[in-house]
C-alpha positions as CSV (number, residue, x, y, z in Angstrom):
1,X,18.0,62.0,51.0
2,X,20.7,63.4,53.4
3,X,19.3,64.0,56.9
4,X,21.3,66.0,59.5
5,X,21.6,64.9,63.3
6,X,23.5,65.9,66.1
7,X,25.6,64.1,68.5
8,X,26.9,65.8,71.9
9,X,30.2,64.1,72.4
10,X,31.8,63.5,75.8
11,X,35.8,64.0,76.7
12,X,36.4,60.2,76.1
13,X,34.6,60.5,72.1
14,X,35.9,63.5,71.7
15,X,39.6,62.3,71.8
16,X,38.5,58.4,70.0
17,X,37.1,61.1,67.5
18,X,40.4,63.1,67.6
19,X,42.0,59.2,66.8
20,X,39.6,58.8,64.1
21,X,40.1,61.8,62.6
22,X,44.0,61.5,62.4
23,X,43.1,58.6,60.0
24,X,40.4,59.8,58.3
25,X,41.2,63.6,58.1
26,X,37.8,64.9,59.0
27,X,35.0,64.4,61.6
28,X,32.5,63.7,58.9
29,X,34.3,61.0,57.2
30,X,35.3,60.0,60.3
31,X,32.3,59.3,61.9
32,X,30.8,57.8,58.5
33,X,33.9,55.5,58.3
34,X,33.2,54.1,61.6
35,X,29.6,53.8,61.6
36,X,29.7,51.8,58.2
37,X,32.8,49.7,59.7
38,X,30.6,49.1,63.3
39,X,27.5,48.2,61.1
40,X,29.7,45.6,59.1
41,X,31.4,43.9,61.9
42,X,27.2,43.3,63.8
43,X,26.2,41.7,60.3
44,X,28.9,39.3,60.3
45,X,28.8,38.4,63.7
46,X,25.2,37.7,63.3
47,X,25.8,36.2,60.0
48,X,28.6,33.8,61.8
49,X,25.8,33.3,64.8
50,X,23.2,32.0,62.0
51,X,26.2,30.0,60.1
52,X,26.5,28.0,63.5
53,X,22.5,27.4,64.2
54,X,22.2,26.5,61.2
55,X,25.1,23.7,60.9
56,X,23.9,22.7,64.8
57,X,20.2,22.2,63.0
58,X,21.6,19.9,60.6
59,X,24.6,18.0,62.3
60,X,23.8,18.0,65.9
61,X,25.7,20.4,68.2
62,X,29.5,20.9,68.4
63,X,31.3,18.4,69.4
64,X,32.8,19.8,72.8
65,X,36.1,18.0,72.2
66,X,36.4,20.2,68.8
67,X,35.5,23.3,70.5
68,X,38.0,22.7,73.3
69,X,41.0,22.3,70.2
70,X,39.4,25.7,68.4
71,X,39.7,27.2,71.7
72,X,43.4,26.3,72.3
73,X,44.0,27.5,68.5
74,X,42.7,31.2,69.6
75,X,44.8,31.1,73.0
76,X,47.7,30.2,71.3
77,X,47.1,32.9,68.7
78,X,46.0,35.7,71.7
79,X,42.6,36.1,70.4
80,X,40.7,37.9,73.7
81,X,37.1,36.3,74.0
């Protein structure tokens, strides 16, 4: 069932909303766009967080020498962390 709820929006959402909506062509599917895309990206970051426990649980932990070359990989490719 469809439930209604309001959100006050500052001047800073207000223009990412503005953003938004210049891609999506309407606050609604705007804001529904984004929501389902910010839910997405948490469930694979946990998902990635439980990949890694798990392989640690069954292998030991990450050899540091292989997360020092994964780390270099991401520089050279300008991946923030």
């Amino acid at each position: 069932m469809a439930q209604k709820t309001t959100i006050d929006f500052d001047d800073e959402m207000e223009a990412a909303l503005g953003e938004l909506m210049a891609i999506d062509g309407t606050k609604k599917l705007a804001i529904k766009r984004s929501l389902l895309a910010e839910v997405a990206r948490r469930r694979r970051s946990v998902a990635l967080l439980d990949l890694i426990n798990s392989w640690e649980a069954t292998d030991g932990p990450i050899d540091p020498a292989h997360l020092a070359w994964a780390d270099e990989i991401l520089d050279r490719q300008g991946v923030p962390r």
